[in-house]
C-alpha positions in Angstrom: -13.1 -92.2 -38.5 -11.1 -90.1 -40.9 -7.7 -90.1 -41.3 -7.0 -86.3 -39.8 -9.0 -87.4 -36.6 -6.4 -90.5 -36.5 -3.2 -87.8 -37.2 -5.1 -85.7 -34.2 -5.5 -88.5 -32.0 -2.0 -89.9 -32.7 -0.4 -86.4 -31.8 -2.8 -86.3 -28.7 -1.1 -89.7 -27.6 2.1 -88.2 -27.8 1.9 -84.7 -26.5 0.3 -86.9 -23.4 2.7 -89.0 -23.0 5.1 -86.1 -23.0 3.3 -84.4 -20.2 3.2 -87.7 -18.5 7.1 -88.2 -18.9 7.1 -84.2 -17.4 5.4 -85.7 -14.4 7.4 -88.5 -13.5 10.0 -86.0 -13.5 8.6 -84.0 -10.9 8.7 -86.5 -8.0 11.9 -88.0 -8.5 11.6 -88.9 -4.9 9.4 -91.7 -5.4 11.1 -95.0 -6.4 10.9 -96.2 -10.0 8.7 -99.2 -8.7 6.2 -97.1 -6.9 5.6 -94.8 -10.0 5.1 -97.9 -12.4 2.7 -99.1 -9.8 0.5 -95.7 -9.6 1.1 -95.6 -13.8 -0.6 -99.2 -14.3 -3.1 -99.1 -11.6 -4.6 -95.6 -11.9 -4.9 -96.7 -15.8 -6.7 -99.5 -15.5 -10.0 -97.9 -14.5 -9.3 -95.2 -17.7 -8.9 -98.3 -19.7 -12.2 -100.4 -18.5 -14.3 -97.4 -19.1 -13.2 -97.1 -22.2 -13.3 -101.0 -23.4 -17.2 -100.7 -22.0 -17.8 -97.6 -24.1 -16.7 -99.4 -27.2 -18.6 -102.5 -25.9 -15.6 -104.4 -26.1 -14.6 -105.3 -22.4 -16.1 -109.1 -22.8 -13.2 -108.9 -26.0 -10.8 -107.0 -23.4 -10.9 -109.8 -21.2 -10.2 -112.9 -23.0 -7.3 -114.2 -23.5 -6.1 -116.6 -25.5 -2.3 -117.1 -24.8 -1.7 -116.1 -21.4 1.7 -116.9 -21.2 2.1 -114.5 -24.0 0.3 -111.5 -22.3 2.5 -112.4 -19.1 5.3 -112.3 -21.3 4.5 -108.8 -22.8 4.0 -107.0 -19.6 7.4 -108.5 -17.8 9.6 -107.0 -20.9 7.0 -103.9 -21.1 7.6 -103.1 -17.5 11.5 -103.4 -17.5 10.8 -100.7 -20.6 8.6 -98.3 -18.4 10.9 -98.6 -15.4 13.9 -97.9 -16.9 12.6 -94.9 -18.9 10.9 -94.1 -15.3 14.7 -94.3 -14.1 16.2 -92.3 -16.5 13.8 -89.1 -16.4 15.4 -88.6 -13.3 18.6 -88.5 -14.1 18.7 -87.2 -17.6 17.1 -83.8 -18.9 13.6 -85.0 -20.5 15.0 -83.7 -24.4 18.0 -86.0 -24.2 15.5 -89.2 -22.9 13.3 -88.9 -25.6 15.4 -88.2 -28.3 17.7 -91.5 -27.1 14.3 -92.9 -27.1 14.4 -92.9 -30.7 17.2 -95.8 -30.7 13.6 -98.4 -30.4 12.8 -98.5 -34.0 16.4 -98.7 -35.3 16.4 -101.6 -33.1 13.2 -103.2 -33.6 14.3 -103.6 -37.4 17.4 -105.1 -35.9 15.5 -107.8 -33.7 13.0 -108.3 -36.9 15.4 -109.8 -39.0 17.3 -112.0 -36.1 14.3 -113.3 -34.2 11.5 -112.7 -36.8 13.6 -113.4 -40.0 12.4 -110.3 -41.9 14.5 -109.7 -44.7 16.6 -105.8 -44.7 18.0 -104.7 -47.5 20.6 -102.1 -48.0 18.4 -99.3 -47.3 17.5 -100.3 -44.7 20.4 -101.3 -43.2 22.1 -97.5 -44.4 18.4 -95.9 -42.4 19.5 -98.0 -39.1 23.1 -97.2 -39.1 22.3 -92.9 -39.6 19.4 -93.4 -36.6 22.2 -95.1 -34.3 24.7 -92.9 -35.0 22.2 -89.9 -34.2 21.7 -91.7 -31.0 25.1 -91.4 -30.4 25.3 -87.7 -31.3 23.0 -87.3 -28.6 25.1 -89.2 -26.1 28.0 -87.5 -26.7 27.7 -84.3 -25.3 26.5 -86.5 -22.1 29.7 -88.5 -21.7 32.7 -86.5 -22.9 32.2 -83.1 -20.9 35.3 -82.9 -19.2 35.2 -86.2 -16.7 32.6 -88.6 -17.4 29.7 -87.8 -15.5 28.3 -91.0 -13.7 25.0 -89.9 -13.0 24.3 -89.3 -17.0 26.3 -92.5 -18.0 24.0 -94.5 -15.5 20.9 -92.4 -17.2 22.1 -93.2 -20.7 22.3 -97.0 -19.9 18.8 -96.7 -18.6 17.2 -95.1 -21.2 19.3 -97.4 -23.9 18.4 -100.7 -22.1 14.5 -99.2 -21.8 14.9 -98.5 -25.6 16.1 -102.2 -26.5 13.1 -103.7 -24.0 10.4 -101.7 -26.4 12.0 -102.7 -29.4 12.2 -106.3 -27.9 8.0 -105.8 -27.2 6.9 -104.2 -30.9 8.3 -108.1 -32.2 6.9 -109.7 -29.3 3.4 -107.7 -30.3 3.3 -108.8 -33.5 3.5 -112.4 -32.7 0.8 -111.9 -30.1 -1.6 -110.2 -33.0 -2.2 -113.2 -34.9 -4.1 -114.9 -31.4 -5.0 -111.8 -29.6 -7.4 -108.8 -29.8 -5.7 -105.4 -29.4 -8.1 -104.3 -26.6 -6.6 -107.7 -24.6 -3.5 -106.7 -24.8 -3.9 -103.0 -24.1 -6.1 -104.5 -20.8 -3.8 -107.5 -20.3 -0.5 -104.9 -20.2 -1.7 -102.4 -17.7 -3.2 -105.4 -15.0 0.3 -107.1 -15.1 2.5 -104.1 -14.6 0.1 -103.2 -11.6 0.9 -106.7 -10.2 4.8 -106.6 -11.2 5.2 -103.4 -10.1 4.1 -104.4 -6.9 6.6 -106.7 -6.4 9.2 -103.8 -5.8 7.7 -102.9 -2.5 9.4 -104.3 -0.4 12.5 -102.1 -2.4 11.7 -99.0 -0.2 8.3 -97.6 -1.6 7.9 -94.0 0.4 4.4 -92.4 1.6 4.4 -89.6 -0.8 3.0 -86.3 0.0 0.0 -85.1 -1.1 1.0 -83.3 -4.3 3.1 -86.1 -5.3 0.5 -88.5 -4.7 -1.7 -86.0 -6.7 0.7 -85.8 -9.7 1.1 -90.0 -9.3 -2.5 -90.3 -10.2 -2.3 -88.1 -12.6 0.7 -90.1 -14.4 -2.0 -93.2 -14.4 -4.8 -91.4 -15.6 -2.9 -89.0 -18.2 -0.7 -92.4 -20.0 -4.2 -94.4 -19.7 -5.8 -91.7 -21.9 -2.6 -91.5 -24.0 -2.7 -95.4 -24.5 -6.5 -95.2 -25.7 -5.8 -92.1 -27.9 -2.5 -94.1 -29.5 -5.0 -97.3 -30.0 -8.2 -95.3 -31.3 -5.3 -93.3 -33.8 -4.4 -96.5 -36.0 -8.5 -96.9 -36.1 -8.8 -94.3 -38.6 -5.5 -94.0 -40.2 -2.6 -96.4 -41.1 0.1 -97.0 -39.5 2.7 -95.9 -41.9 0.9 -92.4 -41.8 1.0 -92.1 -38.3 4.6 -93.4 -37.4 6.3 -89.9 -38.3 4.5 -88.0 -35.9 6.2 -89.5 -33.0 9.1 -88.0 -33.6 7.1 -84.7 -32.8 7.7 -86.0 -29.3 11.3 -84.0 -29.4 9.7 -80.5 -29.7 7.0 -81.1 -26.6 9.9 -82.2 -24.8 12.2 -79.3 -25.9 9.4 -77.2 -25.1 8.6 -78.8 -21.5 12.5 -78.9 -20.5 13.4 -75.6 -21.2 10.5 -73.9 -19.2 9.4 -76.5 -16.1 12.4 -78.0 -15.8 15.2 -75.2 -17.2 16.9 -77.5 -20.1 18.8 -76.4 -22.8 19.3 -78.5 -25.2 22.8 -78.7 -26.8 23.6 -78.2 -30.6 24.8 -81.8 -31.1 21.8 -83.1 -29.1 19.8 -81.0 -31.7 21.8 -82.3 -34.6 21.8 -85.9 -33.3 17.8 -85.9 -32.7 17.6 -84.4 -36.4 19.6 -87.9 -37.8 17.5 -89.7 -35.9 14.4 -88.6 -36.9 15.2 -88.3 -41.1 16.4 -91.8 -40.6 13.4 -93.3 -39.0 11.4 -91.0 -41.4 13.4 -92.3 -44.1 12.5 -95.9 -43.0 8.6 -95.3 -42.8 8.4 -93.6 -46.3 10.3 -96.4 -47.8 7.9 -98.7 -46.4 5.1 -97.1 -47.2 6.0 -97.3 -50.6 6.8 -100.8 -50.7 3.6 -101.8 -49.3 1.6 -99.9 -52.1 4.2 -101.3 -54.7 2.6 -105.0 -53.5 -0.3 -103.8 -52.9 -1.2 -102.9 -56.5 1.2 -106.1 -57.6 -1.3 -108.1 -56.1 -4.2 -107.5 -58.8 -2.0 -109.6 -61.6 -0.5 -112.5 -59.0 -1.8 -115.9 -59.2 -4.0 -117.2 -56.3 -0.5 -119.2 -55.1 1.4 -115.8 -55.2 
């Protein structure tokens, strides 16, 4: 695989995963639990298909920690449900570009929990993506009286964005023992079961067209998920992590015509921050990692 197809794949994953956030939008009847449950279950047969395509569904279904895997999807399912959440209460720009507080974060939770060194610049990229996240917020929580209903949505969407950031450490731990196509596998069985648990919560009988755009949520983020994970086969991952942040103009796009939102200037501005200062963080990395990686040539075999 080249590394275009991987840049193709990668903004496949998150033009889909757009649409899919569009979706749960559009039944914000159905309780949070319900539309986890219909996102995890209606994936999994995406996902096996897939894993026996590759000839990898033997590898799909070991596992070798599963404490670890039950781990992952208890903290990746409090992220899904309370992005679920705040979709409904928030226009679908403002989620994803508060979205963008998970990598701050995650550099954050590398150096307390994983004891990664951060330098300066680092530090300086973190502090310019927060403060864009709070550009964004702004507008939400100082228009006149505080609106509860966007103060509740901004808490869901934060709390959803320090759960993903908590999962990217607790991921990288779980590469050294596990497969990638086990924990893709692994993720989407235990949110089916978990998400279960909230029925007794007040699940409703959707309608037909909601139960229509429900499967359609499963289907469209399993074929996200597999896109996402077939991306980093062809290209790395510091050439990929920028196009995420493409993620703001599908959802700029989707708002303003399905959904009639119009994004604000400081939501605009703040999303702006946010994205030179994660872009800011992957360059820099990028080039520290060819930096060693042409170091390594003159080191000793203890260096």
């Amino acid at each position: 695989m080249t590394p275009l197809r991987g840049i193709a794949l990668k903004l496949a994953s998150v033009i889909l995963f757009v649409i899919m956030a569009s979706l749960v939008k559009a039944v914000p009847e159905v309780p949070t639990g319900e539309v986890v449950f219909f996102r995890s279950a209606f994936a999994l047969p995406v996902i096996i298909v897939w894993l026996l395509w590759r000839g990898d569904l033997g590898t799909g279904l070991k596992a070798n920690n599963l404490v670890a895997h039950a781990l992952r999807g208890v903290v990746g399912v409090s992220a899904m449900g309370c992005n679920f959440a705040a979709l409904v209460l928030l226009p679908l720009p403002e989620v994803t570009a508060l979205s963008y507080a998970a990598p701050p974060l995650t550099v954050i939770f590398a150096a307390l929990l994983l004891g990664e060194r951060v330098r300066l610049f680092r530090i300086s990229a973190v502090v310019c993506g927060l403060l864009g996240v709070g550009l964004v917020m702004w507008p939400l929580l100082t228009l006149g009286e505080v609106d509860a209903r966007a103060l509740t949505g901004v808490g869901f969407i934060l709390a959803s964005a320090v759960f993903r950031a908590l999962v990217q450490i607790h991921i990288r731990r779980m590469v050294r023992t596990e497969q990638t196509s086990a924990i893709v596998f692994y993720f989407s069985l235990t949110s089916t079961v978990l998400a279960l648990l909230t029925l007794p919560f007040g699940w409703v009988m959707p309608s037909m067209t909601e139960f229509g755009i429900l499967v359609m949520v499963g289907i469209i983020g399993g074929v996200a998920q597999i896109c996402l994970t077939s991306a980093y086969r062809g290209a790395e991952a510091a050439l990929l992590a920028p196009f995420d942040y493409a993620s703001i103009l599908f959802a700029i796009l989707i708002g303003y015509v399905f959904f009639a939102e119009v994004p604000t200037a400081m939501m605009l501005l703040g999303s702006a921050v946010v994205v030179a200062s994660g872009v800011s963080l992957i360059l820099r990395e990028r080039y520290l990692g060819l930096v060693r990686h042409r170091a390594r040539p003159g080191m000793t075999p203890q260096g």
